[in-house]
N, C-alpha and C positions, 0 to 999 in steps of 0.2 A: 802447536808448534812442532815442528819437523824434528824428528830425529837423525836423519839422514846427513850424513858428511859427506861435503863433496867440495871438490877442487877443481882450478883451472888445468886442461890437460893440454893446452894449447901454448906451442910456444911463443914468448913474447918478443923474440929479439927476429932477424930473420934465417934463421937456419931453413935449410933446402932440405925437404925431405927426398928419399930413395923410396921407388917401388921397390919391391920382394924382388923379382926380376931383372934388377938394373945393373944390377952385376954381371951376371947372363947375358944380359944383351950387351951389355961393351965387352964382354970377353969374346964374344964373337966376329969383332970388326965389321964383318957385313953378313947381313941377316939371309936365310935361306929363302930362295925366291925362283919357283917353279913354273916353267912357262904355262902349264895346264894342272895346275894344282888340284890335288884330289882334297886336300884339308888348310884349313886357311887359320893361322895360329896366331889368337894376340891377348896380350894382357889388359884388363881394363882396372887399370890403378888407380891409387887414393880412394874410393869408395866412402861413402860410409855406411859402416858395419855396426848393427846394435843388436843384444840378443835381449828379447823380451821375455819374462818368466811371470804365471801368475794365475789368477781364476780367468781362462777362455770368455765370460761372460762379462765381468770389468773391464778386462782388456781390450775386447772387443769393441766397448762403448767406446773407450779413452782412443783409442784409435780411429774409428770414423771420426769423433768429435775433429782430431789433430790431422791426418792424415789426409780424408776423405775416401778413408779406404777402410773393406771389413777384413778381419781376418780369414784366413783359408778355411771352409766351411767342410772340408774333408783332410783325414792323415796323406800325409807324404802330395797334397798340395804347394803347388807355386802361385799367387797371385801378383799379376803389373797394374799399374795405375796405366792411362791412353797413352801418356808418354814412352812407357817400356823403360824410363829410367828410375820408377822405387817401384819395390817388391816384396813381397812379405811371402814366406814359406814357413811350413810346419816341419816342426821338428822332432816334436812328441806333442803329450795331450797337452802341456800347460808350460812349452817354449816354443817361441818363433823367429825367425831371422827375419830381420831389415836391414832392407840395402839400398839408400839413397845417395844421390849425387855427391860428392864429396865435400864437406861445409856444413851441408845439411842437417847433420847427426846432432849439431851438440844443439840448436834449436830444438831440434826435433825431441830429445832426451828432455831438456826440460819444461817441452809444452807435455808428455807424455805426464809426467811425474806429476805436473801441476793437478792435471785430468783425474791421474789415478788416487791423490790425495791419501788418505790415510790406510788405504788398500794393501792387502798386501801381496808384493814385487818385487820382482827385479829386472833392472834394465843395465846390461854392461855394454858400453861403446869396446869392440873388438876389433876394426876397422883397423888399429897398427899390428894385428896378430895376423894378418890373413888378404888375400888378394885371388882376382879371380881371370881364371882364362879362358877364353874364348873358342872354339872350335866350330867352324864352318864350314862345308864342301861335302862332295856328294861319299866321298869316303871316312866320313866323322866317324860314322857307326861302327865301322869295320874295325877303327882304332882302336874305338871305346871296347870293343868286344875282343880283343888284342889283351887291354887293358884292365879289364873290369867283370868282376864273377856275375854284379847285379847282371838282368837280364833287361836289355837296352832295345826290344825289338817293337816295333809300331804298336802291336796292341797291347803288350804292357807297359810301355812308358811311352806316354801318349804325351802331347804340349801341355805344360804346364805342370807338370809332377816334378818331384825332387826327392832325394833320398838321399841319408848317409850311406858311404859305403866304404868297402878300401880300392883304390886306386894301385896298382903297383908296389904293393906294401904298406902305401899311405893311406892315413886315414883322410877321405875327401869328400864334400860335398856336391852330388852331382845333379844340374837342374837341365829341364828343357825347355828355355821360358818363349820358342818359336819353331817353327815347322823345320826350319833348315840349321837350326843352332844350337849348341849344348854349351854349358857354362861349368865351369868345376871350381868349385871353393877352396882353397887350399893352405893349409897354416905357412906364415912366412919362411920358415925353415924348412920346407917341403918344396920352394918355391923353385929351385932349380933341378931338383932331380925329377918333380912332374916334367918341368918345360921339356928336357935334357930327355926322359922319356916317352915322350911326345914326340920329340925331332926323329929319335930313329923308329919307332914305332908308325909313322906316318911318311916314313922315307918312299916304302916302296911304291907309295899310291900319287909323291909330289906333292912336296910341301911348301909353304908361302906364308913367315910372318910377320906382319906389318905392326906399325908401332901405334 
């Protein structure tokens, strides 16, 4: 028999949730829109966010079996399923970030737990703590390097790596999960001073972001 407590996190009545950003974005009345945009700015809200903790080699099973996916087989890896909408990234030796469509999560959390059985784990849904942004265009890099101490240049952060880092003060998660794209994790409370230092940080190149 399970030891584990666990509750519904899910509201039952119909309350509207807010992205981290949705603040941000109505305070603005109309959103900055460049006729030849050098960086292309958006949020990709609701998510679901799960952090998985545990022996890499359990884990690993419990997740092909539920997923059909393995985990990152290298540090500071990003992996996509063919759809490019769930992914799984290392975070250290025995945590990982999942990020699937948004719904997604709280199946997902209990077909994991079912897999992993008397194992020992953890898995937190973090999906209301954090939301992620989007950055596109042929001047992303130039932002990031504006932006960010890591070192952001082609042959060290190549497609598909991720790394903690600090962003502008913030502590942020930064992936490159496509050729022309970067994604940054960001805790909710960090959600407007990233966006806010994005806008002028990406001013001088023309900036454009859509909803």
């Amino acid at each position: 028999m399970s030891d584990v407590k666990e509750f519904e996190t899910r509201p039952a009545d119909d309350s509207k949730a807010e992205s981290p950003l949705a603040w941000s974005l109505h305070e603005q009345k109309s959103l900055p829109h460049a006729s030849n945009p050098g960086v292309i700015l958006s949020e990709k809200p609701f998510l679901g966010h799960l952090i998985l903790r545990g022996g890499a080699i359990v884990m690993d099973e419990a997740v092909r079996e539920v997923m059909g996916m393995a985990l990152p087989a290298r540090p500071l890896a990003l992996v996509s399923d063919d759809s490019g909408e769930r992914s799984i990234q290392w975070l250290s030796p025995d945590e990982w970030l999942v990020i699937v469509p948004g719904g997604e999560e709280f199946a997902l959390e209990q077909k994991l737990r079912q897999s992993l059985g008397q194992s020992h784990f953890s898995i937190v849904n973090v999906g209301g703590g954090q939301t992620v942004l989007s950055l596109k265009g042929k001047a992303s890099r130039d932002v990031l390097m504006k932006s960010i101490s890591y070192d952001v240049h082609e042959e060290v952060f190549p497609v598909g790596k991720g790394v903690s880092t600090v962003f502008a003060k913030a502590t942020v998660i930064l992936r490159r999960p496509e050729e022309d794209g970067w994604e940054l994790v960001i805790r909710r409370s960090f959600a407007d001073y990233c966006y806010r230092w994005l806008l002028d940080a990406a001013k001088e190149y023309g900036v454009s972001v859509t909803r």
